[in-house]
Structures are given as C-alpha cells and as structure tokens.
N, C-alpha and C positions, 0 to 999 in steps of 0.2 A: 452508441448505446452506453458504453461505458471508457474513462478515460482514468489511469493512474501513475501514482508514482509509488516506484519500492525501495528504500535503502537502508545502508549505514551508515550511522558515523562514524567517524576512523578518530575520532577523538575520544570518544564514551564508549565503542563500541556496541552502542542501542542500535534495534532495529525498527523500522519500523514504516508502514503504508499509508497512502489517503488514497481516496478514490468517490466517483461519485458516479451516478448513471440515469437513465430515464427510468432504468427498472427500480421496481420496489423494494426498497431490504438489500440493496447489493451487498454491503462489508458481510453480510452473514453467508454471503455465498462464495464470496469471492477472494475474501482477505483474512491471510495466515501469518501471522507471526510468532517465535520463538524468541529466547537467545541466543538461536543457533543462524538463525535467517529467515526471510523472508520467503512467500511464495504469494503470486498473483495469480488467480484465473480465472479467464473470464471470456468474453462473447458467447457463444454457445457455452455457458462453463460444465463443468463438470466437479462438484465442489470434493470429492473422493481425494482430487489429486490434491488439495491441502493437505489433510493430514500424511498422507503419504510422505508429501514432497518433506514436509517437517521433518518427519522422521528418518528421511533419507542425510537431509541434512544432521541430525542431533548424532549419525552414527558416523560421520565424518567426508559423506559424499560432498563433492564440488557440485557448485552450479552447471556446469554444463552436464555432468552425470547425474543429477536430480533430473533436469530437465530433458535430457533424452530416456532416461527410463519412466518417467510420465508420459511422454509420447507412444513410446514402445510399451504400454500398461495395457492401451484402449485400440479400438481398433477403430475410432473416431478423432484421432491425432487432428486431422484436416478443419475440425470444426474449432477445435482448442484456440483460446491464445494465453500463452503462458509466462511467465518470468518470476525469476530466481534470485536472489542473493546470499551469498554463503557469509560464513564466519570472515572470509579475508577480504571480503569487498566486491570476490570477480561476480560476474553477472553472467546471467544464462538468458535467449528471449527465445520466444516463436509461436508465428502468426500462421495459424494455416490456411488450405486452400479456402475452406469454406469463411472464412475471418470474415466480418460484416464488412463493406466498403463507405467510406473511405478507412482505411487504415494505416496507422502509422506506428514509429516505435524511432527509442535511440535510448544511448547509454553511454556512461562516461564510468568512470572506479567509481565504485560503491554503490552505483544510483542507476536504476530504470524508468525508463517513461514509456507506457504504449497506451494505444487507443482504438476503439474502432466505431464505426460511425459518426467519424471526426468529421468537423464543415474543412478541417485542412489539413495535412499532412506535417505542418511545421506546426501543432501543438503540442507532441511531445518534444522536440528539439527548444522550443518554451519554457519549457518544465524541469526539462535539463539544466540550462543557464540560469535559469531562476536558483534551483538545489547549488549551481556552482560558486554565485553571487551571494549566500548568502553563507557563507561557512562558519559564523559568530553566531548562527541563531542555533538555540539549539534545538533539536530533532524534530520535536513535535511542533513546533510554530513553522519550521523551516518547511516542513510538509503541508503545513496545510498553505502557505505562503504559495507553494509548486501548483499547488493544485487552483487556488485564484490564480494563478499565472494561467492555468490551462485554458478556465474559462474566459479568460481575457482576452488568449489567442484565435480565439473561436468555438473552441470547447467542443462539443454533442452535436448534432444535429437537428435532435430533439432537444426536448425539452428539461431537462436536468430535475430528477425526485428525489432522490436518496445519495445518501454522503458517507464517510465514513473516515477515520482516525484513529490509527492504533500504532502504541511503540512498547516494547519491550527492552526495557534499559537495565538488562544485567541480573535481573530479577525471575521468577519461574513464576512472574502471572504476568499481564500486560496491563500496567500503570496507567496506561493511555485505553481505552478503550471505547470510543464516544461516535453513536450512530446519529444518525437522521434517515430515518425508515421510508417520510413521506411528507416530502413538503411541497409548496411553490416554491420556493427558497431553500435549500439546499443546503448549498455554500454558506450562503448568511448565515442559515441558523447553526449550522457546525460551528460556525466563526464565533456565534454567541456564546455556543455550549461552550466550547472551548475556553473562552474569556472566563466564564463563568469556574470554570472545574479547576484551573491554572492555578489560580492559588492556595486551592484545597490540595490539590496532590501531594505534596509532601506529607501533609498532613494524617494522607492515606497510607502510607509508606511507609509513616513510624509506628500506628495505630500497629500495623504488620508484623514488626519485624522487634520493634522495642515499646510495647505499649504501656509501658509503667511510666515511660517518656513522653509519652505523647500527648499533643495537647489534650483539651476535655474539646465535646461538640458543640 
C-alpha cells in the first residue's frame, strides 16, 4: 500500500520524506516534518500520531522515545507502522502485527525505509543504498531519487496513485512541500513537479525572509 523514505542530512541538517501509495492523498495523511524531525505513518495509519510525534520531538524526545510513546498513545499499536527521525540522525521503526504483508523496513544514520504491501522485502534495503550513494545530492532530489529506487525494486503491489515530497531545511515552514493526490503516474509526475518548482524555491525563501531582496514574479 504504501512505501517510504524518512531523513536527515547531516550536512544542512534538513529534514525531510517522499513516499507514495496506491491510496489517495497519502503525504496528507501520512508525512510530518519539522526542523526538529521527521515522523512516518502509515498502513493502517493513524494520522494523530504526526502531530504528536512532532511535538515530542520539538521538546527534546529521541526517536525511540517518540516512537514508543505513539505506541503506547493507542490501544491499536498492532495496526500502526511507524518511524522516526530525531534532530541527531538516530532512527526509531515499528511494524506491527497487523502491518499489511509483505512488509518490510531497514535503516542506516539518519535515513529510514519501510513499506508494506511490498511485491519484496529488499525494497526498502534499495532505498537505503540508494540515500547512501548519493550523499552530494542534496536532500530533496536525493529523496525523491530513493523513492524511484523503490519502485525500481519492485515497489507496491498494487498500483502506485499518489506521491509526496517534503523537506524542512532549517526553516519553520516546509520549503519543499509538493503532492501528487491522484494519478496514473505518480512518481513521474512528482518528478515533473519537482523539475518544475527546483528552480523557484529560492526564490520562495527570499520572497519570506528578505523581500525587499527578492526577485519580482
């Protein structure tokens, strides 16, 4: 049903997720970012445990104590699958009983990959080496780069509708914020948005912060 990736960079320290699913609208349900970290959730999701999980983070929780007091929130832990990334990189996952099959998950510093409803097991471990391979690129291509890697591995089961990309680089809105709600094409058309917004973002970010600076439209 749905497959992603969550990280940091340990260079810029940005944060930031892609993900994509057969369901409709997933990043609105499922993907939370800050400058504090990241939070994924999703299969059965429960979309509550974002803003929580944020929050837990912005007060100084680790990932793995985000991620077990989301568990321990709901009395539906089993259906959850979740992950984490804090301000230092460490990573928090879990797949519960109810987790759709096939399921998978791995993690390396700063970076997670899980999935469920995978055609294989070795899609997030894909996704992994893909984030590891590319460490020049920066955050928001580098993700979406994982997430074609995903579907390359085999991807969903189904049929892939909806996409998502967002990064938070140091800033208190998310710079990166770019869906695909419903398409045949998913990936592609993320890819195109993406191609498309890449050069305006800056643009967006002085408009913000120094607009007496910034270009005209």
């Amino acid at each position: 049903m749905t497959y992603s990736i969550a990280a940091r960079c340990p260079d810029t320290g940005a944060f930031g997720i892609a993900m994509t699913s057969s369901s409709i609208c997933v990043p609105s349900r499922c993907a939370w970012v800050s400058d504090s970290g990241v939070i994924a959730t999703q299969n059965v999701t429960d979309p509550q445990f974002g803003p929580l999980g944020l929050s837990l983070l912005v007060s100084g929780v680790g990932a793995q104590g985000v991620a077990q007091q989301l568990k321990t929130s709901t009395p539906y832990a089993d259906w959850r699958q979740i992950a984490v990334v804090d301000r230092h990189g460490m990573t928090a996952l879990h797949s519960g009983a109810h987790t759709l099959p096939t399921f998978s998950e791995a993690y390396a510093p700063n970076c997670v990959a899980l999935g469920n409803l995978l055609v294989d097991t070795v899609v997030p471990h894909r996704m992994i080496e893909c984030f590891n391979d590319n460490t020049r690129v920066e955050l928001a291509e580098r993700l979406l780069r994982v997430l074609e890697a995903g579907a390359a591995a085999g991807g969903e089961g189904g049929n892939e509708r909806s996409a998502g990309l967002e990064v938070c680089a140091g800033l208190m809105w998310s710079d990166v914020d770019l869906r695909i709600d419903w398409d045949e094409a998913p990936l592609a058309a993320l890819r195109g948005l993406w191609n498309r917004y890449r050069p305006q973002r800056g643009d967006f970010i002085q408009r913000a912060v120094d607009p007496e600076a910034a270009p005209s439209f």
